[in-house]
C-alpha positions as CSV (number, residue, x, y, z in Angstrom):
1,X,0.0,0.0,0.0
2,X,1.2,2.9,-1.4
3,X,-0.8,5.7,1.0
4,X,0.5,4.5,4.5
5,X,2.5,6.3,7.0
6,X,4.4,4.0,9.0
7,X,6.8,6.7,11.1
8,X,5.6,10.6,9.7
9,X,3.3,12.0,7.6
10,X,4.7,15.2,5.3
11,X,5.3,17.7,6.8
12,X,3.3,19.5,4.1
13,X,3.5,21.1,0.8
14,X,5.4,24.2,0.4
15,X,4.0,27.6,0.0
16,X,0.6,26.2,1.6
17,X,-0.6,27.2,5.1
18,X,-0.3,25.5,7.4
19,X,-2.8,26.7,10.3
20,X,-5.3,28.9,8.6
21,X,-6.9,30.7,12.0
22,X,-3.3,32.5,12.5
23,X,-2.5,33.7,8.6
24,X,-2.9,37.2,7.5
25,X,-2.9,37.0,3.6
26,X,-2.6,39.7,1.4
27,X,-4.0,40.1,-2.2
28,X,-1.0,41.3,-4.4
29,X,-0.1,41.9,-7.8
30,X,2.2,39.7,-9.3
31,X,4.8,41.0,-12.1
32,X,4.5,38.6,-15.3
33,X,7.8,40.0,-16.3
34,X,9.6,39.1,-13.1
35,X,7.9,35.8,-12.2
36,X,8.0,33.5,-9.1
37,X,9.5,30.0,-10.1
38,X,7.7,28.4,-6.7
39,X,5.5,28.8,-4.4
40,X,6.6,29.3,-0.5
41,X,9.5,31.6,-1.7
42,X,9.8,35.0,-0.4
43,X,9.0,37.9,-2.4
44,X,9.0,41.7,-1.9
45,X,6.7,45.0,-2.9
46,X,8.4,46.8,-6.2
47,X,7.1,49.1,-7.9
48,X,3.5,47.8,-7.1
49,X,3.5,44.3,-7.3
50,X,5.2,41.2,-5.5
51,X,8.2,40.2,-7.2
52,X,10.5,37.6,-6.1
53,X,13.8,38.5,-4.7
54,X,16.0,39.8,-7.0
55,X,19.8,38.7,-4.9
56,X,20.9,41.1,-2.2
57,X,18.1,42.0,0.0
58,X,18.7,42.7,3.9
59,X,16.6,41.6,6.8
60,X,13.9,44.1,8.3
61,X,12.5,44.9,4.8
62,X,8.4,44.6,4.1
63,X,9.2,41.0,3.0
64,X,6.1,38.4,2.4
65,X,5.7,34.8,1.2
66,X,4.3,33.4,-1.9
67,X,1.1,31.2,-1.0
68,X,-0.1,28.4,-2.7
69,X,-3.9,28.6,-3.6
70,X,-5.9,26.1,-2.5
71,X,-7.7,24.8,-4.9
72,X,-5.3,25.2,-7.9
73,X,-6.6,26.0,-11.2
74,X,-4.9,22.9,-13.0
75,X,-6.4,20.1,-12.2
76,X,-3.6,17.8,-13.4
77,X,-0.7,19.5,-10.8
78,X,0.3,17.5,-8.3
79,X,0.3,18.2,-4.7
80,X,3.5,20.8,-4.3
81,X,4.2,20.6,-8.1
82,X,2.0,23.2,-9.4
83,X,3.6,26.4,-11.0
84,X,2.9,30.2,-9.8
85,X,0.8,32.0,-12.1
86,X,2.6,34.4,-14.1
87,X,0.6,37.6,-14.1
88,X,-2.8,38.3,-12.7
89,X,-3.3,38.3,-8.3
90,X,-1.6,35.9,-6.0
91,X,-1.9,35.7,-2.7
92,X,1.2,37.3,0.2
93,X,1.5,35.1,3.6
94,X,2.0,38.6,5.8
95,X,2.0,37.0,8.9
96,X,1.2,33.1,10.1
97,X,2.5,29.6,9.9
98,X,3.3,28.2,6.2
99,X,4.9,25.0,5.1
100,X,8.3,26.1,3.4
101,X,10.5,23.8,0.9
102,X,14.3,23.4,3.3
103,X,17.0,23.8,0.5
104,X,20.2,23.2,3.0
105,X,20.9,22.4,6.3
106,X,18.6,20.9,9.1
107,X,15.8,22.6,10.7
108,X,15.2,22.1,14.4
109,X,12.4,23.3,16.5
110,X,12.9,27.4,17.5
111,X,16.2,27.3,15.0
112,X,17.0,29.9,12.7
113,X,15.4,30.7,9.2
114,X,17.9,31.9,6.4
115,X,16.5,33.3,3.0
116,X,19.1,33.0,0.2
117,X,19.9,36.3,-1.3
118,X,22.8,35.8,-3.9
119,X,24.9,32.7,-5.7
120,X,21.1,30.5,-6.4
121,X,22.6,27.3,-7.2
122,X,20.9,23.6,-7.8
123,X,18.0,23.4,-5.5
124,X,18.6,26.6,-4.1
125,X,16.8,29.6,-5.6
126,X,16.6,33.3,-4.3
127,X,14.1,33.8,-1.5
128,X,14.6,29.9,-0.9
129,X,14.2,29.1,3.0
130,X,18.0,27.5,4.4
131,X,18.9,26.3,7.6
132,X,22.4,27.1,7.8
133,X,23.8,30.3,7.2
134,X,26.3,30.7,3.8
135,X,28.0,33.3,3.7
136,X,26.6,36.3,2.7
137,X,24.3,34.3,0.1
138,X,21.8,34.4,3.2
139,X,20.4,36.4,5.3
140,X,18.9,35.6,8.7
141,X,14.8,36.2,8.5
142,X,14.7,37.7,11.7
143,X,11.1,37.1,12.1
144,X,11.0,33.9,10.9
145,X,11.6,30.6,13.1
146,X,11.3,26.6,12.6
147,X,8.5,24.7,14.0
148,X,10.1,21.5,13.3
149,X,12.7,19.5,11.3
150,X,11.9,18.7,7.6
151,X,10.3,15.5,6.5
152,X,11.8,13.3,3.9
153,X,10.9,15.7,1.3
154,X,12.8,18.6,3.1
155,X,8.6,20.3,3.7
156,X,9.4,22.3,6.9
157,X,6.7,24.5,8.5
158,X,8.1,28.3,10.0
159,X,6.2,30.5,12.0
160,X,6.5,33.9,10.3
161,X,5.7,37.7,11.5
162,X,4.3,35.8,14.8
């Protein structure tokens, strides 16, 4: 049987909330010439509309998070495979719990939240969530934290803006 947990169920899929009564979600704008390759990646406010990190952002900014809409409008995506619209509204986690792809390190319960901000490499896009600092291709989300470690898809959830 192919649907049966026998030691932990995912920890999610990314970009979707994870506990709904805490989540403050903005309507934004999205850019259709500066696209979002993900969803659960954090993006910022540019000239109008959300726009996903460009490389070189610093901590404290008006930063937000990419959510995944619930339900999708293809019908033939699979669960965390689906592909941000490229133009049009999307939705902005401002504050709340979300379930965040892990591109390096290991998350641990209260641990620290880095965003990468230069050098995306395989598997590690800008505004990707990290767990171990790299240099100054990260920054530390200082309002971010981990609720957990990853599952065995590296689905994390973070408690942002809380």
């Amino acid at each position: 049987m192919s649907n049966v947990f026998l030691y932990r169920m995912p920890g999610g899929i990314p970009g979707d909330i994870s506990r709904q009564s805490q989540a403050t979600v903005e309507s934004v704008q999205l850019d259709s010439a500066n696209a979002f390759s993900a969803y659960g990646l954090v993006g910022k406010v540019s000239s109008g509309k959300f726009v996903p990190f460009a490389g070189g952002e610093a901590d404290g900014a008006d930063y937000g998070i990419l959510v995944r809409p619930y339900p999708t409008a293809s019908s033939q995506d699979g669960l965390g495979t689906s592909t941000p619209p490229t133009s049009g509204m999307g939705d902005c986690l401002k504050r709340g719990y979300i379930t965040v792809k892990l591109n390096a390190g290991t998350a641990a319960l209260n641990g620290t939240v880095y965003v990468r901000v230069a050098t995306p490499g395989s598997g590690k896009p800008i505004g990707g969530f990290e767990a171990a600092a790299d240099s100054t291709n990260t920054i530390a989300l200082s309002k971010a934290r981990f609720m957990s470690a990853a599952d065995a898809d590296g689905n994390v959830e973070i408690a942002y803006n809380i």
